[in-house]
N, C-alpha and C positions, 0 to 999 in steps of 0.2 A: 482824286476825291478822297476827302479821309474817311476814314471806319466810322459809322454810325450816323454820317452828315444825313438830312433828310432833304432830300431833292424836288423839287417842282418844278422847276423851270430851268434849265440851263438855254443859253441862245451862243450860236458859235456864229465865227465872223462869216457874214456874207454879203452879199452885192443886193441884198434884198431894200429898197428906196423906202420905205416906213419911216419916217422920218422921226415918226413920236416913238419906234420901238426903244431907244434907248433915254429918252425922258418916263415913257413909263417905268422903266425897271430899274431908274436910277433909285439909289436907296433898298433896294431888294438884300438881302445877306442871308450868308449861307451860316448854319446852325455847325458848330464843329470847325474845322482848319480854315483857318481866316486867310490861306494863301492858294484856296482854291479861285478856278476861273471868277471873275467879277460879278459876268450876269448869272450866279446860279443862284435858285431862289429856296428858301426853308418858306413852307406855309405858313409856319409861326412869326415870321417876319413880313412877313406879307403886306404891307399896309392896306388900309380901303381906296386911297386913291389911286397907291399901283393896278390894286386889280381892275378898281375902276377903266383907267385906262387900258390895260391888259385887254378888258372886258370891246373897247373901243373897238381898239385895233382890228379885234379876230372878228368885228361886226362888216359884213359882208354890206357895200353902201345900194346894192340891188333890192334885194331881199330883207334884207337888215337880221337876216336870222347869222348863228355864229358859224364861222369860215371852220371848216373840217379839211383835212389835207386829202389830194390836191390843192394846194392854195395858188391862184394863178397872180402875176403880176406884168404890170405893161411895161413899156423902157424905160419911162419915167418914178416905177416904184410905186404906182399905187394899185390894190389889193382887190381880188374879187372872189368868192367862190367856183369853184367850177362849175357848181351845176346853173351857173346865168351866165357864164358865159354866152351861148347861143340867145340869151335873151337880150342880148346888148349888140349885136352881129356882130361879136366878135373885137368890138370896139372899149377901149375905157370908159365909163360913166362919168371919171372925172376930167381926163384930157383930151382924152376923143383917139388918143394913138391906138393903132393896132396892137389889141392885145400878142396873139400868139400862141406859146404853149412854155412859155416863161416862167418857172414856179420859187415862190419865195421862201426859200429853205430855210431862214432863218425863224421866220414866224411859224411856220411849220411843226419846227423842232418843238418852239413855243405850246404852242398846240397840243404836240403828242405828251409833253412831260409836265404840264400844268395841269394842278388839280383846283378844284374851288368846290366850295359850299353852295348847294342847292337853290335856284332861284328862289324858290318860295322859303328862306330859309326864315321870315320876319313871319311866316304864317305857323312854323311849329317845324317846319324837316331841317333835322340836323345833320344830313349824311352828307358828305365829301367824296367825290369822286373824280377820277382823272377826266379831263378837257373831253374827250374823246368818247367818254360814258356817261357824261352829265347830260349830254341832247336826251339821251334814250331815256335817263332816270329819271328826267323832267315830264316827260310825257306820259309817265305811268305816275309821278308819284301821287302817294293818296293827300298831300295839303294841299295839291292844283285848287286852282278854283274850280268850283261847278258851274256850269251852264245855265240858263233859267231855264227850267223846267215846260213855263208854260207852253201851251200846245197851242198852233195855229197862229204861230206869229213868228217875225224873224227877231225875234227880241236879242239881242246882243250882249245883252246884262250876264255879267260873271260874278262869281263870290262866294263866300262860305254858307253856310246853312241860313245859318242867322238874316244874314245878310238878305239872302234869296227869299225866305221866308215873309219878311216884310217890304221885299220889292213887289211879291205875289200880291200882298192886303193892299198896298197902294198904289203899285202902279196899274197892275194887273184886275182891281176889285175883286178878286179871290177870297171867297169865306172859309177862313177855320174855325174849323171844331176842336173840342176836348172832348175825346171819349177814341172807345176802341170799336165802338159799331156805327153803323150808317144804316139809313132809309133815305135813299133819293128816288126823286120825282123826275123822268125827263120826258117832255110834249112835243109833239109835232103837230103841226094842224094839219097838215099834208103830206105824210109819210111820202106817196109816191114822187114826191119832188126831192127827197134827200136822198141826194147819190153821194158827198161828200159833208158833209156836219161837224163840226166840234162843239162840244158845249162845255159848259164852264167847268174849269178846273175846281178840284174841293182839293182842301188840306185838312189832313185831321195831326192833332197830336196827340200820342199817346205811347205808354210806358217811356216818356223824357226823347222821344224822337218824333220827326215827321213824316208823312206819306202824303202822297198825291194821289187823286183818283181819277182817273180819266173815264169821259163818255163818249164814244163816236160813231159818226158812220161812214162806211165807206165801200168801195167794191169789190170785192173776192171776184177775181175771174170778170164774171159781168154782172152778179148777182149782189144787190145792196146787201149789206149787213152793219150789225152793231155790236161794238164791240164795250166792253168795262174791263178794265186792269189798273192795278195799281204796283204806282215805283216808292222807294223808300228813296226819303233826302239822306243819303251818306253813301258808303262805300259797300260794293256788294260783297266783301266778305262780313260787311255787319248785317247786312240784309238778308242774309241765309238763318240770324236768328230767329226771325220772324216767320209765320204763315199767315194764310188771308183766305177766306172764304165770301163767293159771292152768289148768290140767288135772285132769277126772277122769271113770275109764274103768272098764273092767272086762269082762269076756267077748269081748276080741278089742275093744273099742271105747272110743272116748273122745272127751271133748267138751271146745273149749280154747278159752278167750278170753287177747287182748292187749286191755292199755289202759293208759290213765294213771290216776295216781290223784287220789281227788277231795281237796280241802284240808279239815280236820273244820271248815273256816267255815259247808262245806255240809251239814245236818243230817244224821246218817243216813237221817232218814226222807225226807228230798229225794233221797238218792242212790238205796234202795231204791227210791222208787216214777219213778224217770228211768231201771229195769232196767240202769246202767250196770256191769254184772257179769257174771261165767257165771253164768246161767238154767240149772236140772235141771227140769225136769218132772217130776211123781211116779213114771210109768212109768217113765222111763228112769232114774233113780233108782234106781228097786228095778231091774231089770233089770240096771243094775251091781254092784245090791247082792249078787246072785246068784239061783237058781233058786228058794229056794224063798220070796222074796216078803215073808217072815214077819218081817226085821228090817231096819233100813236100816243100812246098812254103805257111807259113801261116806269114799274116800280123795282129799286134795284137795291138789293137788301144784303148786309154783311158785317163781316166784323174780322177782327187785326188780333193774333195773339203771340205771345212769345213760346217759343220751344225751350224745353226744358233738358 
């Protein structure tokens, strides 16, 4: 290899069956000593349709997530992950032969010495990392998409802020507000029937970001309660800019929690069951609610500010 050549990919000859490995890296070139091995690849040459297929190859046909070494193959040369192997009994997905314990070294190599650009690279992340650190940096990075927020559905909906925000107003009927405080209303006609509840999501906007406010109830232990917290739509190191104060009272009394808010990276149901909220308890619930018990009437009052 000559001085300064920049490496990605080299593949050495092997018995490995992929039959597209060498249509994908045909056209690959190495940056520096043009009488270096054939398949060795410079990133900066890289074309989209090699990596494309590059990207094929190392796609595991079980799982579909990308093949990390061990990379297992059958007599016939096609490709699996290890970890389905046992999901397949052991069998090829595509020929049906007994796999084994056959590993296909060439792709392999592939694997360990390819770098590529971040999937979400079309959303804003620029970083470039080796084959083998991309899974993990994809999974943290902050342009993933976010999850829909909303609570009390299996909602499947991903995407950026924007995105999410007006899947909330339409598909969800979610009301947003402009401002940095709130007065909600939440009713029960019959408290003692609410052992699990969600009630509607609010979105406020303010200082140029969004928040979500959650109402619910649910069980501590065996005893109902209700809980209010609120997540910031972004990342929770932006969400440590913020605090949130929320109050509610009634008969001469009241109950106030400060905090920060959690980022929706953290599920609701992670934040719910981390109590990181104001807790009602049922008594004091109705107790707020007034004297005669009969309907829950709690008003839940607060306000979003930024740290300075």
């Amino acid at each position: 290899m000559a001085p300064g050549s920049s490496i990605v990919a080299e593949v050495p000859e092997s018995d490995c069956g992929a039959d597209g490995l060498s249509e994908a890296l045909t056209g690959i070139r190495l940056d520096g000593d043009s009488t270096c091995k054939p398949w060795a690849a410079s990133l900066v040459n890289v074309g989209l349709s090699s990596l494309t297929g590059l990207n094929d190859l190392l796609e595991c046909p079980v799982c579909t997530n990308s093949m990390r070494p061990p990379i297992l193959q059958c007599p016939n040369g096609h490709t699996i992950c290890s970890n389905c192997k046992h999901r397949v009994e052991n069998h090829c997905p595509t020929c049906r032969q007994e796999l084994g314990n056959i590993r296909c070294l060439a792709l392999e190599k592939v694997a360990e010495s390819l770098q590529l650009p971040c999937k979400y690279q079309s959303l804003g992340c620029t970083e470039i990392h080796p084959y083998q650190n991309k899974l993990k940096h994809e999974e943290l990075c902050r342009f993933r998409p976010y999850n829909c927020p909303y609570a009390g559905s299996e909602c499947l909906i991903a995407g950026d802020v924007p995105m999410l925000v007006s899947h909330l107003i339409n598909d969800h009927k979610v009301d947003l507000h402009e401002g940095c405080t709130f007065n909600h209303r939440y009713v029960k006609s019959n408290p003692y029937e609410v052992e699990t509840a969600t009630w509607m999501l609010t979105v406020f906007k303010c200082f140029g970001q969004h928040f979500c406010l959650h109402f619910e109830a649910f069980l501590l232990g065996t005893a109902p309660v209700y809980m209010a917290f609120l997540r910031f739509m972004g990342e929770d190191s932006e969400a440590r800019n913020f605090c949130y104060s929320l109050e509610v009272g009634g008969n001469g009394r009241k109950l106030t929690w400060q905090g920060i808010p959690r980022s929706i990276r953290d599920g609701h149901k992670k934040v719910r069951d981390s109590f990181d909220g104001l807790i009602i308890h049922r008594s004091m619930a109705l107790f707020f609610s007034g004297s005669n018990k009969q309907e829950l009437k709690l008003r839940v009052t607060g306000r979003i500010w930024k740290e300075q």
